[in-house]
DSSP file (Angstrom, degrees, kcal/mol; ACC not computed):
  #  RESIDUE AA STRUCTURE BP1 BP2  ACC     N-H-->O    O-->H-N    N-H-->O    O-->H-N    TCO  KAPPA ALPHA  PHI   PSI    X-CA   Y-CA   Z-CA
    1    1 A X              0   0    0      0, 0.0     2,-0.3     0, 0.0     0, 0.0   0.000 360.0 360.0 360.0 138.8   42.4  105.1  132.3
    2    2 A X        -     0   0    0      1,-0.0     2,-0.5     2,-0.0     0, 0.0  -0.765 360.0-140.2 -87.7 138.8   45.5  104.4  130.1
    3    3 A X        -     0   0    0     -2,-0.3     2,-0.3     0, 0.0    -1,-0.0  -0.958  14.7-133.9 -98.9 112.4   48.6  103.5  132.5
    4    4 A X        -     0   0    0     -2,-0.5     2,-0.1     1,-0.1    -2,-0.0  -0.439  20.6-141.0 -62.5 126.2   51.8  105.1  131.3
    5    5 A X        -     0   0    0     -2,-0.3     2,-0.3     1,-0.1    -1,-0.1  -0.349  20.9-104.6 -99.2-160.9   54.5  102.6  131.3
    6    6 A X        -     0   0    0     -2,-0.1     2,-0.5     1,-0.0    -1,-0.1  -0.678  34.1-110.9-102.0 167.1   57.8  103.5  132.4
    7    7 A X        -     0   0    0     -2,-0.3     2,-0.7     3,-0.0     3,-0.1  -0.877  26.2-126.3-113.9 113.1   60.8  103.9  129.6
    8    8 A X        -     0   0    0     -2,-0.5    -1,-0.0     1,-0.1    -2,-0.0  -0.419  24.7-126.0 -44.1  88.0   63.6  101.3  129.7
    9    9 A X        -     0   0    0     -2,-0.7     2,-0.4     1,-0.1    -1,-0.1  -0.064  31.6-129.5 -41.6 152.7   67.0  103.2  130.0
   10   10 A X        -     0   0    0     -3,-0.1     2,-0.2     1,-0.0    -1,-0.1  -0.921  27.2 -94.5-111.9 153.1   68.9  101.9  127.2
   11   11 A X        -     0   0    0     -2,-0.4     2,-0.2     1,-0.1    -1,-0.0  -0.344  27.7-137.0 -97.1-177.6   72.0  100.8  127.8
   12   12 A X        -     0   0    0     -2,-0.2     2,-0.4     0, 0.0    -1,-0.1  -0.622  17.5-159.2-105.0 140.9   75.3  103.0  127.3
   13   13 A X        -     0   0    0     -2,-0.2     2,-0.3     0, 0.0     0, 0.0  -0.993  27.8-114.4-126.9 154.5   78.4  101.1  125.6
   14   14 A X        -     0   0    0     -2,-0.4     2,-0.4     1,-0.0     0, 0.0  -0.542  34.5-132.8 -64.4 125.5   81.9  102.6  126.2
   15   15 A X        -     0   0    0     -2,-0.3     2,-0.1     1,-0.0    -1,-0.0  -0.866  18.5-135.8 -98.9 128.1   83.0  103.9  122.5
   16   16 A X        -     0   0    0     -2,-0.4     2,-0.2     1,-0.1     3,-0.1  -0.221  15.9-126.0 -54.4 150.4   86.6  102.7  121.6
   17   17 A X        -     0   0    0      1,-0.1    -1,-0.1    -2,-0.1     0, 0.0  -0.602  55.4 -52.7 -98.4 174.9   89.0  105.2  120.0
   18   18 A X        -     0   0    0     -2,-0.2    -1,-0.1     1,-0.0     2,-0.1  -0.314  64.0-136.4 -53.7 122.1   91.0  104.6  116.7
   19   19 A X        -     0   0    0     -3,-0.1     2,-0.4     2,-0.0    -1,-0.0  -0.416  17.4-126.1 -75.9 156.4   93.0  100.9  117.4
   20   20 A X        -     0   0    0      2,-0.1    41,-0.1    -2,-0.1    -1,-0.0  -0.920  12.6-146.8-102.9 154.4   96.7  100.9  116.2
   21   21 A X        +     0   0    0     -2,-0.4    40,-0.2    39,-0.1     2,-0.1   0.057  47.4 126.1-105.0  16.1   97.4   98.2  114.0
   22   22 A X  S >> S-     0   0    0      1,-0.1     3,-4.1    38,-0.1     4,-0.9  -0.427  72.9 -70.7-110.6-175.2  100.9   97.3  114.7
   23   23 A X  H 3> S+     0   0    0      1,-0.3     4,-1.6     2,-0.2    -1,-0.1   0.592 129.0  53.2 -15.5 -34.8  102.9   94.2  115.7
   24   24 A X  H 3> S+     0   0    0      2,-0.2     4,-0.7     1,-0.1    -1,-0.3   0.839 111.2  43.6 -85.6 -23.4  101.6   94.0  118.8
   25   25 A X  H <4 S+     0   0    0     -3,-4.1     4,-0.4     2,-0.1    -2,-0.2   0.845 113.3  51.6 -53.6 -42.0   97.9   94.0  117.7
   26   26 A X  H >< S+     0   0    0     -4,-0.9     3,-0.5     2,-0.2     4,-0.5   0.904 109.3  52.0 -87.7 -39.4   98.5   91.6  114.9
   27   27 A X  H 3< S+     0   0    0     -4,-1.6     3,-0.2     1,-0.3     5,-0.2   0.794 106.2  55.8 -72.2 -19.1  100.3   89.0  117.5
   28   28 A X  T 3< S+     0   0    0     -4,-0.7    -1,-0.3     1,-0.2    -2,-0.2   0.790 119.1  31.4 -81.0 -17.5   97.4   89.2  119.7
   29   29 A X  S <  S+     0   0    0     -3,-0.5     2,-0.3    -4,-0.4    -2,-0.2   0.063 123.9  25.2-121.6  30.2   95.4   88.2  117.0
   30   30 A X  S    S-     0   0    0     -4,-0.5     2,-0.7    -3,-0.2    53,-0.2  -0.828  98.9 -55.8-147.4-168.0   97.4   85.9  114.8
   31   31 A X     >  -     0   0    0     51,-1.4     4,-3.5    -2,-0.3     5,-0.1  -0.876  36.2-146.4-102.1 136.7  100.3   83.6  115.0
   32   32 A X  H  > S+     0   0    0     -2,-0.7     4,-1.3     2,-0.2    -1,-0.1   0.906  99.5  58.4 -62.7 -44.0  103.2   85.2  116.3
   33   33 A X  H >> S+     0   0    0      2,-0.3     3,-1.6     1,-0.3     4,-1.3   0.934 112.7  45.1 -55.6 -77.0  105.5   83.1  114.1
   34   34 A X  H 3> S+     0   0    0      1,-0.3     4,-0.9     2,-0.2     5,-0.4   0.908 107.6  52.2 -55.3 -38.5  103.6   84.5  111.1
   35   35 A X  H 3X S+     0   0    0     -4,-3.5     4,-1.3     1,-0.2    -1,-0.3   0.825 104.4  58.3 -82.1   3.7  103.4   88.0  112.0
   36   36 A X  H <X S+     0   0    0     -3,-1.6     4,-1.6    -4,-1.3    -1,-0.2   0.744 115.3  37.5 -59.7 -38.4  107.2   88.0  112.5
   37   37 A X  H  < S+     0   0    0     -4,-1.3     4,-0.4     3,-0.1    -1,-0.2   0.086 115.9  52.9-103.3  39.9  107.4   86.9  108.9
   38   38 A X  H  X S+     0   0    0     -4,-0.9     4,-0.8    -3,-0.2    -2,-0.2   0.632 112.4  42.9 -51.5 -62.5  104.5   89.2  108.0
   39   39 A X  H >X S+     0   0    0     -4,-1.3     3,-2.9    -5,-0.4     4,-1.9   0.906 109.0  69.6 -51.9 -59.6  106.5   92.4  109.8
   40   40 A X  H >< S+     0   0    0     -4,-1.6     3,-3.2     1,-0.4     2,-0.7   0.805 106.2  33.5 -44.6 -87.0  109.9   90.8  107.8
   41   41 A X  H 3> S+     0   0    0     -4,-0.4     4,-1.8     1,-0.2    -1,-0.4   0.472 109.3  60.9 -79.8  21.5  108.8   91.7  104.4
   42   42 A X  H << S+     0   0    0     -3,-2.9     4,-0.5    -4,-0.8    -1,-0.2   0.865 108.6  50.6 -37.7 -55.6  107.1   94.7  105.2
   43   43 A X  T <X S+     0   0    0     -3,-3.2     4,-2.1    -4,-1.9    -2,-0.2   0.846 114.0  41.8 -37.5 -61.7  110.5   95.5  106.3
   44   44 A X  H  > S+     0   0    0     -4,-0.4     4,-2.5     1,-0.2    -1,-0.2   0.825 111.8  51.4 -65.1 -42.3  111.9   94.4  103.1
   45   45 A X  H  X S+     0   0    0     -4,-1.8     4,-1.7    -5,-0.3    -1,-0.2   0.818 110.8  54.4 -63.0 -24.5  109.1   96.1  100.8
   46   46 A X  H  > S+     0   0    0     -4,-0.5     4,-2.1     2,-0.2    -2,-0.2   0.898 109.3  43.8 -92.6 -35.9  109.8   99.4  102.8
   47   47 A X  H  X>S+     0   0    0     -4,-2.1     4,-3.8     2,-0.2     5,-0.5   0.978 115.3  51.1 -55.8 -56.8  113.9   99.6  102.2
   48   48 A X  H  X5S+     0   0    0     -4,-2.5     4,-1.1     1,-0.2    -2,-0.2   0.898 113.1  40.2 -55.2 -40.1  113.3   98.7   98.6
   49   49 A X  H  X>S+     0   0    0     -4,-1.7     4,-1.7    -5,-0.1     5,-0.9   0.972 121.9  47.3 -61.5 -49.1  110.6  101.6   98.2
   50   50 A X  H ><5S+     0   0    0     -4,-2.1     3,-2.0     1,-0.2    -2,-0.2   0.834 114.7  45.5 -26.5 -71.4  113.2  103.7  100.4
   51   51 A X  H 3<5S+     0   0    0     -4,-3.8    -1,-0.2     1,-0.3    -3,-0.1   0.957 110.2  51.1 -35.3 -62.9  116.2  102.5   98.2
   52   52 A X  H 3<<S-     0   0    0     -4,-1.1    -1,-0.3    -5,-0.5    -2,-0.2   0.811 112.5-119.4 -64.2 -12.5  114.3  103.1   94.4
   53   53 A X  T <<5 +     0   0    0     -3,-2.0     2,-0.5    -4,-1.7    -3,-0.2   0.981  54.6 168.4  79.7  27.7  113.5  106.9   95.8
   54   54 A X      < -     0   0    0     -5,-0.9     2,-1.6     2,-0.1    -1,-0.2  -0.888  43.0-130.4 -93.1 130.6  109.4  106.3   95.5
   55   55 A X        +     0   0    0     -2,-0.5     2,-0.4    14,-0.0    -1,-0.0  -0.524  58.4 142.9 -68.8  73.4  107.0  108.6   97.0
   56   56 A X        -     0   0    0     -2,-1.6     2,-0.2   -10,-0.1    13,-0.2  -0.987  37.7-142.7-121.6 118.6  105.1  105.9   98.7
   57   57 A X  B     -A   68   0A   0     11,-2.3    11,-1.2    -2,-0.4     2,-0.1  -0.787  16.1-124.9 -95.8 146.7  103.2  105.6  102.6
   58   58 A X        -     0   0    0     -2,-0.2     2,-0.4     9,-0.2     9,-0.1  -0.398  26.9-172.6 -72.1 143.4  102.9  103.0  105.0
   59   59 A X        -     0   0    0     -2,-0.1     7,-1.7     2,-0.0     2,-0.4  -0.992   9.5-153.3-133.7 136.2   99.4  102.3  105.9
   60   60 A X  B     +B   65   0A   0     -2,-0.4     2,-0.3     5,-0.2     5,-0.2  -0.940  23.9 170.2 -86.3 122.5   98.4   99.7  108.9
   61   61 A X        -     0   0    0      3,-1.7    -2,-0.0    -2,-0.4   -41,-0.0  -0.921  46.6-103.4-125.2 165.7   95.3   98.2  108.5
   62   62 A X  S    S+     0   0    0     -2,-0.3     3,-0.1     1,-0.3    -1,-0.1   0.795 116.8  21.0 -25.6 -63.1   93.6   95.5  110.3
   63   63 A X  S    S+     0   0    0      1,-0.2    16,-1.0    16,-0.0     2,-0.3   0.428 125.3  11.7-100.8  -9.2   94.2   93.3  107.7
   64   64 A X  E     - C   0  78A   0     14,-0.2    -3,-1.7     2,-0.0     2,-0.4  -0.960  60.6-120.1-161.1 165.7   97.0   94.3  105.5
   65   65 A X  E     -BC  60  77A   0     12,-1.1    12,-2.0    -2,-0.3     2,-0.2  -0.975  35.5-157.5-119.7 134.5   99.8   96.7  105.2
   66   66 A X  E     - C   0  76A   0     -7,-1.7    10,-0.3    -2,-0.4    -9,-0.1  -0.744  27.3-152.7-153.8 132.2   99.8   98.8  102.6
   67   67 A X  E     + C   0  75A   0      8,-0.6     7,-1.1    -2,-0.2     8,-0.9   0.133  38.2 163.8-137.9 129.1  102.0  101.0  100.5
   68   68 A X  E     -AC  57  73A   0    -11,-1.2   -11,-2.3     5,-0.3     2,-0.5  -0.997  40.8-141.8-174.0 161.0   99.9  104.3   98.8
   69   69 A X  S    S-     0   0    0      3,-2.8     2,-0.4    -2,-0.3     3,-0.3  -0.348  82.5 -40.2-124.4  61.8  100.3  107.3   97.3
   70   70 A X  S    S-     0   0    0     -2,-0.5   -13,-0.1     1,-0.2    -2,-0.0  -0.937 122.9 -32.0 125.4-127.4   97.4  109.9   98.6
   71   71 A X  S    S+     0   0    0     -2,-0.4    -1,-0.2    -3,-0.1     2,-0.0   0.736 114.0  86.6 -66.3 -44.6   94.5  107.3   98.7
   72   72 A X  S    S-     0   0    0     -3,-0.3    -3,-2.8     1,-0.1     2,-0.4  -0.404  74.4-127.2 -77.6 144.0   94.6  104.8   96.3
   73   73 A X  E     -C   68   0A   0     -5,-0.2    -5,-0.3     1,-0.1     3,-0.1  -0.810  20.0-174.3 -94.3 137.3   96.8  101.5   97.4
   74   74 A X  E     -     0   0A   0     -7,-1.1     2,-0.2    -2,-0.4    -6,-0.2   0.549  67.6 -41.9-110.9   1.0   99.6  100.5   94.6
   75   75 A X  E     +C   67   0A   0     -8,-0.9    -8,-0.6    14,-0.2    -1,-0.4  -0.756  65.6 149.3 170.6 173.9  100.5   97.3   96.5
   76   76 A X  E     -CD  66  88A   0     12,-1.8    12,-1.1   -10,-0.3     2,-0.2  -0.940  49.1 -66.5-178.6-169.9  101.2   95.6  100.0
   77   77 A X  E     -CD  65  87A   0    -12,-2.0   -12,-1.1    -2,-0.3     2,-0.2  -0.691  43.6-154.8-101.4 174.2  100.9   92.5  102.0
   78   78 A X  E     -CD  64  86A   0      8,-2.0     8,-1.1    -2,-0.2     2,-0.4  -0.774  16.1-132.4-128.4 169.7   97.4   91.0  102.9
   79   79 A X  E     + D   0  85A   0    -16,-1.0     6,-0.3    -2,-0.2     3,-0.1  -0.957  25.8 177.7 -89.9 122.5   96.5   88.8  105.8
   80   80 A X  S    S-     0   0    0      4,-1.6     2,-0.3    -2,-0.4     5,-0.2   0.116  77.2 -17.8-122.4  13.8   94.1   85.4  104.2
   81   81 A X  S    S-     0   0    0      3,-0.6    -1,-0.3     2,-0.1     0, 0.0  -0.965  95.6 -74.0 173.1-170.2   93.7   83.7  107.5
   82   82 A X  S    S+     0   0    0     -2,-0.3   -51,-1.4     1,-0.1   -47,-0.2   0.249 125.3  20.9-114.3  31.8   95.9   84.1  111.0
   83   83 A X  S    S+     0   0    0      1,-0.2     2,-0.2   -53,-0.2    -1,-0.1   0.435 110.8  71.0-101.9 -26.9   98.8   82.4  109.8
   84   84 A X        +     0   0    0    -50,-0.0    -4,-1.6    35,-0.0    -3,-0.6  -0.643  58.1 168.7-116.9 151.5   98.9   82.4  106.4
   85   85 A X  E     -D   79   0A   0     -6,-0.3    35,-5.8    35,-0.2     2,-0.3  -0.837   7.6-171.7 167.2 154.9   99.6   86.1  104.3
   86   86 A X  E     -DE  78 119A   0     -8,-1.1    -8,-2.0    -2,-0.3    33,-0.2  -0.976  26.7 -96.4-160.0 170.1  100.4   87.1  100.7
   87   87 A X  E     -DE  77 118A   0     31,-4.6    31,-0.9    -2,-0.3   -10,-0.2  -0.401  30.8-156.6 -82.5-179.5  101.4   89.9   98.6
   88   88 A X  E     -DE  76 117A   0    -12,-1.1   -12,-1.8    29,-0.1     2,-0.6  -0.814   9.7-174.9-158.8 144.5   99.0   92.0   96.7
   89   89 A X  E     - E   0 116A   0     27,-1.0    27,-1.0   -14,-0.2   -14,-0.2  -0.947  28.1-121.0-145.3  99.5   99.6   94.1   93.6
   90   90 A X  E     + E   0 115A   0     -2,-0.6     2,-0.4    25,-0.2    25,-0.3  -0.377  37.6 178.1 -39.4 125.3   96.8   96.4   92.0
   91   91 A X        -     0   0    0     23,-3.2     2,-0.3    22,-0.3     5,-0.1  -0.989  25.3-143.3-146.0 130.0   96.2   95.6   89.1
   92   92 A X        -     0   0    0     -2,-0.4     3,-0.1     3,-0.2    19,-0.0  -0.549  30.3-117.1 -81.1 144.2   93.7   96.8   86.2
   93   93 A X  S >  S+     0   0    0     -2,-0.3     3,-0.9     1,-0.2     4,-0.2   0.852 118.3  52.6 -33.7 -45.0   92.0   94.3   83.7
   94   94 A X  G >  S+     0   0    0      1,-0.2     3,-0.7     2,-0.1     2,-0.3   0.958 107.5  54.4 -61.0 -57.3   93.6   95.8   80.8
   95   95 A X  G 3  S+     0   0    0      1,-0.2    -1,-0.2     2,-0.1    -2,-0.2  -0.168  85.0  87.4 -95.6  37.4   97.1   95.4   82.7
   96   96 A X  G <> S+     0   0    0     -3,-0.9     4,-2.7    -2,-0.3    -1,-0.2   0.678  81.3  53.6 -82.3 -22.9   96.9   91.6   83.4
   97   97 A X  H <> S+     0   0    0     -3,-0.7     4,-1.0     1,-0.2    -2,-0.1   0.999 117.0  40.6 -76.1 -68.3   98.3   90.2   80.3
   98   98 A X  H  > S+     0   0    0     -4,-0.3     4,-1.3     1,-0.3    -1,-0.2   0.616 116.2  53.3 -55.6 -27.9  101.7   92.7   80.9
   99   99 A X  H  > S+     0   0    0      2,-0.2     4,-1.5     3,-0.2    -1,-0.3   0.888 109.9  48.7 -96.4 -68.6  101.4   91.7   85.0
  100  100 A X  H >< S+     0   0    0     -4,-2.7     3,-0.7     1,-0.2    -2,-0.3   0.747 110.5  53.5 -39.1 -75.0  101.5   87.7   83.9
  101  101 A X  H 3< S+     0   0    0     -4,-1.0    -2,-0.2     1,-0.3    -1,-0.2   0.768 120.6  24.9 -40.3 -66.5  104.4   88.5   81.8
  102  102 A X  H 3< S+     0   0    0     -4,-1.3    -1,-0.3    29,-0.1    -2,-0.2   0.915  94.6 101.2 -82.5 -29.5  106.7   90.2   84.6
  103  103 A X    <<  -     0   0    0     -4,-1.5    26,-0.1    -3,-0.7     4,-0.1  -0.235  55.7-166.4 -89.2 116.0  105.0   88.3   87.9
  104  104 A X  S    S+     0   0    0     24,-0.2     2,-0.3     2,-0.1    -1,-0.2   0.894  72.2  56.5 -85.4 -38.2  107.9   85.3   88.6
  105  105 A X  S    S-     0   0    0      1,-0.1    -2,-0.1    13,-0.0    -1,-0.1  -0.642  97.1 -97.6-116.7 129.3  105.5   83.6   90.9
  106  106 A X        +     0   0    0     -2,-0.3     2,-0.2     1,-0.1    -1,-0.1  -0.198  51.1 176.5 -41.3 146.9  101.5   82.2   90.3
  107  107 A X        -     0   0    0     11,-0.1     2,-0.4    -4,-0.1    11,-0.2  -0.814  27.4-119.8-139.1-167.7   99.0   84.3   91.4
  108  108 A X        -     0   0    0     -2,-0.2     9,-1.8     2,-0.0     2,-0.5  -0.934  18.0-150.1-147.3 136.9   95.4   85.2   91.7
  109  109 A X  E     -F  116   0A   0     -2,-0.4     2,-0.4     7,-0.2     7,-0.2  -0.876   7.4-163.1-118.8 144.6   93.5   87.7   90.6
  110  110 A X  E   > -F  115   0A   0      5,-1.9     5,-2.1    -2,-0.5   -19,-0.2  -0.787   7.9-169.4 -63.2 111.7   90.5   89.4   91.8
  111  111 A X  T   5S+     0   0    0     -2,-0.4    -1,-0.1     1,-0.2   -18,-0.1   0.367  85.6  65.3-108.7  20.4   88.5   91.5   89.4
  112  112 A X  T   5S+     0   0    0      3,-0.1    -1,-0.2     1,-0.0    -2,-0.0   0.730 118.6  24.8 -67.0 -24.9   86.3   93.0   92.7
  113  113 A X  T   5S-     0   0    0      2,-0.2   -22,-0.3    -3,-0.1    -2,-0.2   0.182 103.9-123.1-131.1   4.9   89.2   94.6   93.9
  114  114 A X  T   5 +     0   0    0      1,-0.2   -23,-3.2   -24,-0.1     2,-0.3   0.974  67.1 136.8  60.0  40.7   91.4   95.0   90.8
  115  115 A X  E   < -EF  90 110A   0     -5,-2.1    -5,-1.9   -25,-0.3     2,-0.3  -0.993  54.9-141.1-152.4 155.2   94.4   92.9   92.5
  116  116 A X  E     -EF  89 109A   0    -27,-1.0   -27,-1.0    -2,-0.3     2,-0.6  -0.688  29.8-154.9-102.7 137.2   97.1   90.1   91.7
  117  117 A X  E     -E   88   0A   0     -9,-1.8     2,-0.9    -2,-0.3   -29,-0.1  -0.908  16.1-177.8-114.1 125.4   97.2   88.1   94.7
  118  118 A X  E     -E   87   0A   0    -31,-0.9   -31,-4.6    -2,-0.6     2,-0.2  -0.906  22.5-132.7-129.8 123.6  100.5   86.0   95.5
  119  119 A X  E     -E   86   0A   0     -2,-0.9     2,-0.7   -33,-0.2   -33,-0.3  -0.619  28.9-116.6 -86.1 137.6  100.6   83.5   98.8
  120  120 A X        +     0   0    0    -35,-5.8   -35,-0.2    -2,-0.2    -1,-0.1  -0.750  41.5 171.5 -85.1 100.7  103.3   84.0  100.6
  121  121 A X        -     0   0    0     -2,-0.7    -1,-0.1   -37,-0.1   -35,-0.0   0.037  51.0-107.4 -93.2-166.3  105.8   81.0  101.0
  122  122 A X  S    S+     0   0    0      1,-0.1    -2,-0.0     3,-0.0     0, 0.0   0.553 118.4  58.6 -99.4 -15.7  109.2   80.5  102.3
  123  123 A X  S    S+     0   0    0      2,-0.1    -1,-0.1     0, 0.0    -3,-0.1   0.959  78.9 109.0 -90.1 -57.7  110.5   80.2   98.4
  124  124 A X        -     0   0    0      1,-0.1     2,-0.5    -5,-0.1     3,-0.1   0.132  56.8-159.4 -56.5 139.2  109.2   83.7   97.5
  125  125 A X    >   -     0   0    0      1,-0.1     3,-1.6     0, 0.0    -1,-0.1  -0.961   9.2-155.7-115.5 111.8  112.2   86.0   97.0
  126  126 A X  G >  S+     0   0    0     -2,-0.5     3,-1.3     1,-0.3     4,-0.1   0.787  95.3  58.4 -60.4 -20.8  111.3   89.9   97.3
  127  127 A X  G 3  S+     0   0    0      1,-0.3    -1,-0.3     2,-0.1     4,-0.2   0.710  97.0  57.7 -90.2   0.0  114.2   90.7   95.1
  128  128 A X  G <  S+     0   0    0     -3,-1.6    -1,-0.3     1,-0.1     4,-0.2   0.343 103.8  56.6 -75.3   0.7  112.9   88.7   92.3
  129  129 A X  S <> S+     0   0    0     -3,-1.3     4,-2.4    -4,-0.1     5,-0.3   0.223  75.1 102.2-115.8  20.5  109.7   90.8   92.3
  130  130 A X  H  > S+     0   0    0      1,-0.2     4,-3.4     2,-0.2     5,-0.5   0.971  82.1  46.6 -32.6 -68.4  111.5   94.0   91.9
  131  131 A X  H  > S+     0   0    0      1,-0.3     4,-1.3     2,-0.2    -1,-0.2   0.855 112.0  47.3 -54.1 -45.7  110.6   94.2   88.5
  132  132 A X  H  > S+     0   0    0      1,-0.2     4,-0.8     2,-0.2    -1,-0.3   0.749 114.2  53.3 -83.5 -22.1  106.7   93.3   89.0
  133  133 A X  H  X S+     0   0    0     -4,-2.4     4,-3.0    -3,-0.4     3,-0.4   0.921 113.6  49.4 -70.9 -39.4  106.9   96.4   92.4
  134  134 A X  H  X S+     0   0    0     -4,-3.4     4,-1.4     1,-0.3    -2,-0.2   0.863 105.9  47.6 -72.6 -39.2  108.2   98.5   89.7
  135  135 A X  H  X S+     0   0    0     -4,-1.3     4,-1.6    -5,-0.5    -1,-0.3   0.752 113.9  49.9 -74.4 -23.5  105.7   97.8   87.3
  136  136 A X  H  X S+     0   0    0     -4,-0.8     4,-2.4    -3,-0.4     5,-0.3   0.946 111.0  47.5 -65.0 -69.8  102.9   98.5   90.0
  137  137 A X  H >X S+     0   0    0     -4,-3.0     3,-2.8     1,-0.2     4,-2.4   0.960 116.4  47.2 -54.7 -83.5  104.4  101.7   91.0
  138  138 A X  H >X S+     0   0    0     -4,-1.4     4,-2.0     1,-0.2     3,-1.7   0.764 109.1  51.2   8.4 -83.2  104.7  102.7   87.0
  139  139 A X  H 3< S+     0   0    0     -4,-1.6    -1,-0.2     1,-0.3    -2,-0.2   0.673 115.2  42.5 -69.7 -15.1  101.3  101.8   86.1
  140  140 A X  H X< S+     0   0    0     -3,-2.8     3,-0.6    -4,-2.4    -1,-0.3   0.593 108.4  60.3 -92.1  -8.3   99.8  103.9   89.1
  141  141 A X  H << S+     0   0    0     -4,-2.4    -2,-0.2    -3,-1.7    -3,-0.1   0.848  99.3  54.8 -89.2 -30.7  102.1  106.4   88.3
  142  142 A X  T 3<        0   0    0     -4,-2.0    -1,-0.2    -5,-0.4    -2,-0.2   0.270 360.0 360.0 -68.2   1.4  100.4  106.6   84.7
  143  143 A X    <         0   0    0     -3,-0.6    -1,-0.2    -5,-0.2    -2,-0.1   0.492 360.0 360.0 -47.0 360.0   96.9  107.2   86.1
């Protein structure tokens, strides 16, 4: 005679809803100090789209905020560790040479994700990368 055994209940986990991603999220999970100057040029990047009249939305993510036009992102700031942040600029292969050329500040690029990466320092001045936001917005706007 076969002895049936009995069936283990599995257990149940509580499902989360959609997290928000803002200041207060990022300070529980960073350094506060940095996400105060994360938030700042968010700030700054968001008057300047405001100002120039671009059809651009804020997106919170986990890890970066970023600036987009439907789906596709045409630039933002990134998180690289939980102090440390940078800009980040879509950028195509084709349209590096033209990106070196207006870009005031070293960068790095990534050809998995088709972005200029620029770590963010105390030196960087957002109104000296006017020209390089412009050139972002542009070149997505020519898709």
């Amino acid at each position: 005679l076969n002895k049936l055994e009995e069936e283990q209940e599995s257990q149940k986990k509580t499902v989360r809803g959609l997290e928000i991603y803002d200041e207060e999220f990022q300070k529980s999970h960073r350094n506060k100090k940095s996400v105060d100057e994360f938030f700042e040029i968010v700030e700054k990047i968001e008057t300047m789209i405001k100002d120039k009249g671009w059809n651009l939305e804020k997106k919170l993510n986990k890890y970066y905020v970023g600036f987009k036009s439907g789906f596709p992102l045409v630039f933002g700031v990134s998180w690289s560790g939980t102090r440390s942040f940078g800009l980040f600029f879509k950028v195509q292969p084709e349209g590096l040479t033209k990106f070196k050329k207006i870009c005031p500040y070293n960068f790095s690029y990534d050809r998995q994700w088709k972005q200029a990466f620029i770590r963010f320092d105390k030196n960087i001045n957002i109104a000296k990368l006017e020209k390089t936001f412009k050139w972002a917005y542009d070149s997505f706007l020519e898709k």
